[in-house]
C-alpha positions in Angstrom: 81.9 87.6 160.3 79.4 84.9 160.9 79.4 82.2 163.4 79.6 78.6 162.4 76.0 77.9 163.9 74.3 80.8 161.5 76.3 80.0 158.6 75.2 76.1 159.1 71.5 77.3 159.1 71.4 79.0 156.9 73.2 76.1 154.5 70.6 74.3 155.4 68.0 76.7 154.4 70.0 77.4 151.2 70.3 73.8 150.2 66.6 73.0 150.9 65.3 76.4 148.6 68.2 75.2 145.5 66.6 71.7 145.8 62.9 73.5 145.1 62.1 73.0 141.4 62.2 76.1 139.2 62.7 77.9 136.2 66.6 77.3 136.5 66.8 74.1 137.3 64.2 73.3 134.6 66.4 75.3 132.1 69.8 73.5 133.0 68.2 69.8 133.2 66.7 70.3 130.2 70.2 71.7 128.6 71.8 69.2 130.3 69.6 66.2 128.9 69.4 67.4 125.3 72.7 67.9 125.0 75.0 66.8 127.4 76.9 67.5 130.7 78.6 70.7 129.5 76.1 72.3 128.0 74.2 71.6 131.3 77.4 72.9 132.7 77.8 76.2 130.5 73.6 77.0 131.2 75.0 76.7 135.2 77.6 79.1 134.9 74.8 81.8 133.3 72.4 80.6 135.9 75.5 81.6 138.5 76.2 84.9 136.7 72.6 85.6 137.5 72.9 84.5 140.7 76.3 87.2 141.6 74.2 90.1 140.0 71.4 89.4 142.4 73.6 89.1 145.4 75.4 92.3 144.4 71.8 94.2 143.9 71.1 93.2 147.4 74.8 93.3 149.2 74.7 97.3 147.6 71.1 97.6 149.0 69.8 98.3 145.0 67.2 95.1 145.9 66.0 97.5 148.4 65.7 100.5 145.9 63.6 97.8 143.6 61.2 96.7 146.5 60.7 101.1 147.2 60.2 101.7 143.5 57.6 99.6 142.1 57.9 101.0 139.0 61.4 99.2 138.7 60.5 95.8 140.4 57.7 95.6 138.1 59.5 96.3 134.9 61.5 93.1 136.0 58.0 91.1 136.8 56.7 92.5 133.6 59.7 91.4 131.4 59.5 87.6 133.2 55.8 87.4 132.4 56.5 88.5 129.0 58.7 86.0 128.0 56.4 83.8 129.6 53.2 84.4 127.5 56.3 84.6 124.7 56.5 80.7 125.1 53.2 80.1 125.7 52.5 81.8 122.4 55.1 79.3 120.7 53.1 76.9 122.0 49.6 77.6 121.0 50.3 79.4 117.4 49.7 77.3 114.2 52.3 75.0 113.5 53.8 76.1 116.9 54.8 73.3 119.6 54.8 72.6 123.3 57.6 73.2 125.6 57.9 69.9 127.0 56.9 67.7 123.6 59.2 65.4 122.7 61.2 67.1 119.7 64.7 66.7 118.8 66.0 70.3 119.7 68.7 72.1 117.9 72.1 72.3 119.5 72.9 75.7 120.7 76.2 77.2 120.6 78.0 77.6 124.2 77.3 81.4 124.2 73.3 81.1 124.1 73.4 78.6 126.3 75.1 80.7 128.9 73.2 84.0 127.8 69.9 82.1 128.1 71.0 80.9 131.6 71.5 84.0 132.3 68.5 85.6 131.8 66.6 82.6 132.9 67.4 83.7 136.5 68.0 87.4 135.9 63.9 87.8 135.3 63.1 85.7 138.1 62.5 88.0 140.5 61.9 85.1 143.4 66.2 85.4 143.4 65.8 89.3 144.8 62.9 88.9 147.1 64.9 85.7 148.7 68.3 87.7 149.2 65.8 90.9 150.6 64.0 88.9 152.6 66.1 85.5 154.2 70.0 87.7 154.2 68.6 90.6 156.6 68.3 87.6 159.9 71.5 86.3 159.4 73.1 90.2 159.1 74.7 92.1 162.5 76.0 95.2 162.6 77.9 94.5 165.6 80.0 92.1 163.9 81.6 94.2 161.3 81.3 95.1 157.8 77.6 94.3 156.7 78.6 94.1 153.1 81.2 91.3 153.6 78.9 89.6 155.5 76.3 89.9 152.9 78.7 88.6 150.3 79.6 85.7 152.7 76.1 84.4 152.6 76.3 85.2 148.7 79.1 83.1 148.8 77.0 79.7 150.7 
């Protein structure tokens, strides 16, 4: 179990990282603009999907497997800058268009909104190396099940 003054810190830390710009929050402002509050809404709950497999990679130590193997880790990096130069590509083909022009977008259904979500933050590796790297200060051995604490932080 953690003690009030860790879990506050690292709150704290949490809130100031989820207030950081990036590719999720782009994704579910952008959802959110162009088509309302729930679609915003629905793109969260794949964004949060994302966000429990991460937390489960790590809590199981398969974050750590990722960081030993760098053929795996990079598969995920590769994938992200794939989709990447993927958009970058709709933007400079012929007859292609920016990201961020002003278009009227079409309306996607609730399920692609929560699948894109999803895979918005399951190829950002950022999401591992933050669980690998912030959870382990906050963990102690000596006050019980290092999984359940892992999950608690999951849960802030």
């Amino acid at each position: 179990m953690l003690n009030w003054h860790e879990l506050a810190f690292f709150s704290l830390a949490c809130l100031i990282l989820v207030l950081t710009p990036g590719p999720n929050m782009l994704y579910c402002v952008s959802r959110a603009l162009c088509q309302g509050r729930a679609a915003g809404l629905i793109s969260l709950s794949g964004v949060l999907l994302g966000f429990v497999v991460h937390l489960m990679a790590a809590a199981l130590g398969l974050t750590a497997l990722l960081m030993a193997v760098p053929f795996a880790f990079d598969a995920i990096r590769l994938a992200g800058a794939a989709y990447l130069l993927w958009l970058a590509w709709q933007a400079v083909r012929p007859g292609g268009a920016a990201p961020f022009q002003a278009r009227a977008l079409p309306v996607d259904p609730p399920r692609k909104l929560f699948s894109m979500g999803f895979v918005t933050n399951l190829l950002n590796p950022k999401v591992a190396m933050f669980y690998l790297s912030f959870f382990p200060q906050f963990l102690h051995p000596e006050n019980g099940s290092v999984l359940m604490q892992s999950l608690q932080l999951g849960a802030v």
